[in-house]
C-alpha positions as a printed NumPy array, in Angstrom:
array([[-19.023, -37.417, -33.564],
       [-16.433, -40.468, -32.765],
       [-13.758, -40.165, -30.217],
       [-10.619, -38.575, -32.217],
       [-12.57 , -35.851, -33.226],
       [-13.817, -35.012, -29.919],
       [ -9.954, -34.797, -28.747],
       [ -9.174, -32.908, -32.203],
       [-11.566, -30.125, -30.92 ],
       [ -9.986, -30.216, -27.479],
       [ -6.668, -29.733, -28.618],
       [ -7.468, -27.259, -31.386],
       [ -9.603, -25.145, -28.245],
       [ -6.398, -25.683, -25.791],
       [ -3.872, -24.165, -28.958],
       [ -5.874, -21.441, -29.806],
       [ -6.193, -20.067, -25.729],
       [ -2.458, -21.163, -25.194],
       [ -1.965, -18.881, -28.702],
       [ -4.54 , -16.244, -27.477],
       [ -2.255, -16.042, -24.226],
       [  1.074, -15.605, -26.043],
       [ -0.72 , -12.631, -27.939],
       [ -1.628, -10.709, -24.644],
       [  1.869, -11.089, -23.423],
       [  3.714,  -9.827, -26.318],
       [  0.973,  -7.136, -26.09 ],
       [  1.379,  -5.992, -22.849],
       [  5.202,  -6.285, -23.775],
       [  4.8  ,  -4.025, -26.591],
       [  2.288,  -1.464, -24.264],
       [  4.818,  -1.294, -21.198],
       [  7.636,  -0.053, -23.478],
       [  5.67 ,   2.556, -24.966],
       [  4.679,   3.518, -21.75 ],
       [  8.765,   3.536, -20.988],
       [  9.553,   5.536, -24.31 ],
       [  6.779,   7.956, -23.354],
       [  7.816,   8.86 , -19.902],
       [ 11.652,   8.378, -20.934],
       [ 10.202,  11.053, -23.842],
       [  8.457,  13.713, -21.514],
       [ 11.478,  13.883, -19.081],
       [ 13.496,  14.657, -22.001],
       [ 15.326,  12.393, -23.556],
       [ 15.66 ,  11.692, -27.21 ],
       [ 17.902,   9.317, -29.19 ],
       [ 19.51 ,  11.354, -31.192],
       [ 22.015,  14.386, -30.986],
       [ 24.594,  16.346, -32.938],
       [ 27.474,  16.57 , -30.871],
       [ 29.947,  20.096, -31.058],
       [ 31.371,  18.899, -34.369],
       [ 28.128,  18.309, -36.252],
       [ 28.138,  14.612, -35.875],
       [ 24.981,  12.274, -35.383],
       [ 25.673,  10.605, -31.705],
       [ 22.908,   8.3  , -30.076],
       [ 22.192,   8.301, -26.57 ],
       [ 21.164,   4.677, -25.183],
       [ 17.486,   4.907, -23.658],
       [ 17.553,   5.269, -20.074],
       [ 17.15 ,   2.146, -17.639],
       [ 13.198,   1.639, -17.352],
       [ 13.595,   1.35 , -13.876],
       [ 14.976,   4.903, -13.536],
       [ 12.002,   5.741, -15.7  ],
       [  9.503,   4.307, -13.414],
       [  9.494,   4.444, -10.307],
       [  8.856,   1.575,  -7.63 ],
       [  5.285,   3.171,  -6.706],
       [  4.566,   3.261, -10.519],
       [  4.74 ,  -0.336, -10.733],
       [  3.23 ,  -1.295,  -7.618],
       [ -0.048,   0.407,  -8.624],
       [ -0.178,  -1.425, -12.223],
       [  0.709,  -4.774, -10.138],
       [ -2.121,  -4.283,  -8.085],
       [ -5.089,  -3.142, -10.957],
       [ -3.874,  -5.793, -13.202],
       [ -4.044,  -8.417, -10.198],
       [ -7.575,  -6.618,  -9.132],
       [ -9.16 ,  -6.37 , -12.633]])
């Protein structure tokens, strides 16, 4: 194996775990807001309403910080920095 293939490797290894890395972030994006919309859900709020005269209205999602609280997030900030 010459030279410029060895550094072909390299860089195709460094991509894919720079690409791998992107992935789990948009993931754990993606799993926090569900986790938002669920709580946001059981506490009772929905998107969408009929208001007095029988019109569709939609009700902007709550703030996810008033969905979780500060506790909440100190406990996942200290399991994902644990695990």
């Amino acid at each position: 194996m010459d030279s410029s293939t060895v550094a072909d490797c390299v860089l195709c290894a460094n991509l894919d775990k720079d690409s791998r890395k992107g992935h789990e972030k948009l993931v754990d994006g993606w799993r926090k807001a569900v986790e938002a919309a669920e709580k946001a859900h059981a506490d009772g709020y929905w998107p969408v309403h009929l208001n007095d005269d029988g019109n569709i209205i939609a009700q902007l999602p709550p703030d996810p910080a008033d969905v979780f609280d500060v506790t909440d997030g100190i406990e996942r900030s200290v399991a994902e920095n644990l695990s």
